[in-house]
N, C-alpha and C positions, 0 to 999 in steps of 0.2 A: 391531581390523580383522581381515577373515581373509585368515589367513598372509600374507604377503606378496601382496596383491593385486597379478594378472595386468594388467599398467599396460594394454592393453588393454581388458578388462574392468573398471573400477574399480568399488566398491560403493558404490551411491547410497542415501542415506538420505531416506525422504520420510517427512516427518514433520507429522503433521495433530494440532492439539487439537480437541479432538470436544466439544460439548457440546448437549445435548439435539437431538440431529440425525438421531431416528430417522426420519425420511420422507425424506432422502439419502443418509447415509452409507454403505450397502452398495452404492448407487451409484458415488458418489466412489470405496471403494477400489478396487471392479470396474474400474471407468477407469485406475487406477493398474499393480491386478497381472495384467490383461491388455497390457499393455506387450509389446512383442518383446524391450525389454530385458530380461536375466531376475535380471542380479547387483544385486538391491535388496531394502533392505528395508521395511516399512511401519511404520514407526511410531508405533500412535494412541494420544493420550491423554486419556482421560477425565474431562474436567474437573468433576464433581460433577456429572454427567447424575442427573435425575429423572423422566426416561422410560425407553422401554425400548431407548435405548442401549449399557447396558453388554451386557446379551444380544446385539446385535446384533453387538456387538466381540468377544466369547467367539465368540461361532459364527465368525467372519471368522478367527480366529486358530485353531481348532480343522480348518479346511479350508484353510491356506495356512500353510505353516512359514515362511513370510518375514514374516509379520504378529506384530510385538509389540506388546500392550496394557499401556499403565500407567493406574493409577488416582488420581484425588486429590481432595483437598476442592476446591469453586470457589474459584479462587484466579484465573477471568479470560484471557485468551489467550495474552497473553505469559509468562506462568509456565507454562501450560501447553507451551507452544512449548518454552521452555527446559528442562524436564523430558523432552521429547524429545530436546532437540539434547544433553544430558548423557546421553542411554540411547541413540544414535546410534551407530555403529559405521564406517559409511559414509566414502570417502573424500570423497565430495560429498556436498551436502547442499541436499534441495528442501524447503523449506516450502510446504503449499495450503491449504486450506481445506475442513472436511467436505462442502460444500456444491455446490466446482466441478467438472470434469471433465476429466480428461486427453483429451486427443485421438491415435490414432495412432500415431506411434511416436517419440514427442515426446522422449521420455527418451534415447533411442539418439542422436537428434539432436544432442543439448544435449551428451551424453558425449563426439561423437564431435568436435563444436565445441570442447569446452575443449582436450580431448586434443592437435588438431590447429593452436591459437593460443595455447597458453600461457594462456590467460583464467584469473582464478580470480571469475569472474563472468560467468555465461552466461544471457541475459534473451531469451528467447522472447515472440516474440506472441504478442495472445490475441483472443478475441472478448467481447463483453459481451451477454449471452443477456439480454433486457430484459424482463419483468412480463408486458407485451400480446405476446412472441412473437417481436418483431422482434429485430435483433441489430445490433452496430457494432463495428470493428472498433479496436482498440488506438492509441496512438500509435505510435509506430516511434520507434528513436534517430533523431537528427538524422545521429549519422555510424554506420556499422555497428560500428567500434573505436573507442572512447574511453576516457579514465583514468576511475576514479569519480568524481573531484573534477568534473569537466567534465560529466558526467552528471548530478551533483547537483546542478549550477549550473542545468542545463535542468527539471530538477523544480519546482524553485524558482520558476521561470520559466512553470511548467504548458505548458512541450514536453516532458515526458516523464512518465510514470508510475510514483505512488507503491508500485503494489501488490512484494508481497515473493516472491512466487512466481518462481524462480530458482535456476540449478544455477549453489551457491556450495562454493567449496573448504573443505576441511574446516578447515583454521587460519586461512582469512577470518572465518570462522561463528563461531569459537570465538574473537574478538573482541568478540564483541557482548555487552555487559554490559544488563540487564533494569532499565531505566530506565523501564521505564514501566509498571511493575505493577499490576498492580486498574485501568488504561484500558479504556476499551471501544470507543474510537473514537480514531482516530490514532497509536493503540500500534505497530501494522505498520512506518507512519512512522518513526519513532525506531530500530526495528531496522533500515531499511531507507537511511539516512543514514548510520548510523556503517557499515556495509559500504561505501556509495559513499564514504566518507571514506577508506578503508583499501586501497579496490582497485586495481591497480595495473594490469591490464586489463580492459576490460568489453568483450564481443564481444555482437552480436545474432544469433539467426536469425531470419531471414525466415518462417519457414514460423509459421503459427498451432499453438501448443502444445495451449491450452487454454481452456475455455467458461468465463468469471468470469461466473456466474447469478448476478442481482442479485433479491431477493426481498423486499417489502413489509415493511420493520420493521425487516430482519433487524441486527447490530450495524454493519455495515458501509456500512448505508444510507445516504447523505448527505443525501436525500430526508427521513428522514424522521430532526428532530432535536431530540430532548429535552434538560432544562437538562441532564443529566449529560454527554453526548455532547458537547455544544456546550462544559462545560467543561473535557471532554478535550480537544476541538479546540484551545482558546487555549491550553492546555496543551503541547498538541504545539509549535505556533506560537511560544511564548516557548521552550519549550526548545530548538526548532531555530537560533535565534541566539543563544544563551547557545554551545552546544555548538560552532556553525561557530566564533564568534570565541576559546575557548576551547583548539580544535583548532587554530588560526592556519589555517585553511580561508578566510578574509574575502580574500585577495589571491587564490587561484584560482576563488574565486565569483564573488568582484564585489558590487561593496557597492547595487550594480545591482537585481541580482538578488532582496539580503537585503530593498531594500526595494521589489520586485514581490512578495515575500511580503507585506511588511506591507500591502501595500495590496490583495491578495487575499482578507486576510482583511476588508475593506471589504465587498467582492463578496457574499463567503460568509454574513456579517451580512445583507447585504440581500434576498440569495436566501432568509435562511430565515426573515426578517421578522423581527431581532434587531436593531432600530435602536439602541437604549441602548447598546450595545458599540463603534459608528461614532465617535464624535465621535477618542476615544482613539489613534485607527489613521488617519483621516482627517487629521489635525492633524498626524503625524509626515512623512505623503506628501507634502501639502503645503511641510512643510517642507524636504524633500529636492530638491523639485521646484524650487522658487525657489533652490537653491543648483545643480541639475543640469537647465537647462530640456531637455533631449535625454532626459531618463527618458522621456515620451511616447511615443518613438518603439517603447519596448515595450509598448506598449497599443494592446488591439484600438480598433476604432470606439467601441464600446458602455463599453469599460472610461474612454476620452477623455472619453465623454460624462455618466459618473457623476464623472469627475474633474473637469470645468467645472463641473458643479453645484454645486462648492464655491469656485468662485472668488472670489468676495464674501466668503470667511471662512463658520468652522465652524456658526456660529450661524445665518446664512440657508439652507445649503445644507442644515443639519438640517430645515429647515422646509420646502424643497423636498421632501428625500427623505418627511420624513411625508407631504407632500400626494399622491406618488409611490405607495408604498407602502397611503398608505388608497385612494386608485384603483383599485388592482389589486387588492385585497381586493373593492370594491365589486364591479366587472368579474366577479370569480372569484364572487361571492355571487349575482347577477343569472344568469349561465351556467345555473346547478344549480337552478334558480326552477323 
């Protein structure tokens, strides 16, 4: 760290894996190192870019002595993350994304948040910049101060947001052990649980940090999902209950919650037309449900009404949901006619 950081001032370390991102990333870090804060560092790394990225990061680092580059074979986001947070210097510590946008004076905010509540976990809103231009704005905590354990209950729950973007204390961060390497989808997740596991206060600001641009393909898409993505997904999904109950996390969660996950991933099956994966996940909820008929009452309308389609048992309701599902196909095929 340097010298003895002015507690004041502390030095933030943001740290972005960069991979083939040359058409934003001189954007992204402009957003970053035009901040009013000025005690930070940039830290991008290169994740085996085969455009002309690494130029891009050489120039950034040759006009801004806060910007360090590191380079490495693709080894994937989370390794590249962690090759950051190991070159990291920072008393705090932001993770983004080459792609989104700081807004403001976002950073000053979040410093001057922790500083002032003891938090070693500071989660700003954001906006979600969407494809066709329009935008929507973030969840919020349910409470402005909460433990992570309570926070991670509500993720679980889909009231609160997975993303990892967040001004995290420097011996929180350096807890997080790189469980999920070579993922491409849900990896954020996994680092982003064992913090809420460990944190001991989580504070919100109000004010919108920054623009999460959501962009056609990109890994993050949930939109758009191929078999690998989709087997990170069930991958994240099994590890996050291996992990809660493992942690002894199961009594501040709620075994509630553990299975609004599993029956989330019902949803997410049928949202992206992966019936074959349903029956497995269906069959468990049900079974929870007949042992807890009050789980209900955390289900929207729509999620109730994919849960009576199964009432009859797994075997009819599969035959509902294909009748379901080839529907909307037809419907979506007749549209674009």
């Amino acid at each position: 760290m340097n010298n003895v950081n002015d507690i004041a001032t502390p030095m933030v370390s943001v740290v972005i894996p960069v991979y083939n991102a040359e058409r934003f990333v001189a954007d992204t870090a402009a957003s970053i190192l035009l901040q009013n804060y000025r005690n930070l560092e940039l830290v991008l790394v290169d994740d085996g870019s085969t455009d002309s990225t690494p130029e891009i990061l050489s120039r950034l680092a040759a006009g801004d002595e806060r910007v360090k580059v590191l380079t490495q074979k693709n080894q994937g986001p989370s390794a590249a993350r962690m090759t950051g947070l190991q070159a990291s210097t920072g008393d705090y510590i932001y993770f983004f994304d080459a792609d989104d946008l700081m807004l403001g004076r976002a950073i000053s905010r979040m410093v001057a948040t922790a500083l002032a509540t003891g938090a070693d976990l500071v989660v700003p809103r954001f906006v979600f910049r969407h494809p066709d231009g329009t935008a929507s704005p973030s969840l919020a905590m349910p409470r402005p101060v909460m433990t992570g354990p309570e926070l991670l209950r509500e993720a679980l729950l889909c009231r609160a947001h997975w993303r990892l973007s967040e001004l995290i204390s420097r011996p929180l961060a350096l807890t997080i052990s790189n469980v999920s390497a070579g993922m491409l989808f849900g990896e954020d997740g996994m680092w982003k649980a064992q913090l809420l596991a460990q944190a001991r206060k989580v504070v919100e600001v109000a004010e919108t940090a920054f623009e999460y641009i959501e962009r056609d393909g990109s890994l993050s898409d949930p939109r758009s999902i191929n078999d690998r993505k989709f087997a990170d997904y069930l991958k994240f999904n099994a590890w996050i209950r291996r992990y809660i109950a493992d942690y002894g996390l199961t009594p501040a969660v709620g075994e509630d919650a553990l299975a609004y996950q599993v029956f989330s991933i019902v949803m997410s099956c049928i949202h992206w037309q992966r019936p074959e994966s349903v029956p497995e996940y269906i069959a468990a909820t049900l079974e929870y449900t007949r042992e807890h008929p009050g789980f209900e009452a955390l289900l929207t309308p729509h999620e109730r009404k994919i849960l009576h389609m199964f009432r009859g048992g797994v075997t009819k309701g599969m035959r509902r949901l294909r009748f379901k599902l080839w529907r909307q196909r037809m419907k979506a095929a007749l549209k674009f006619r």
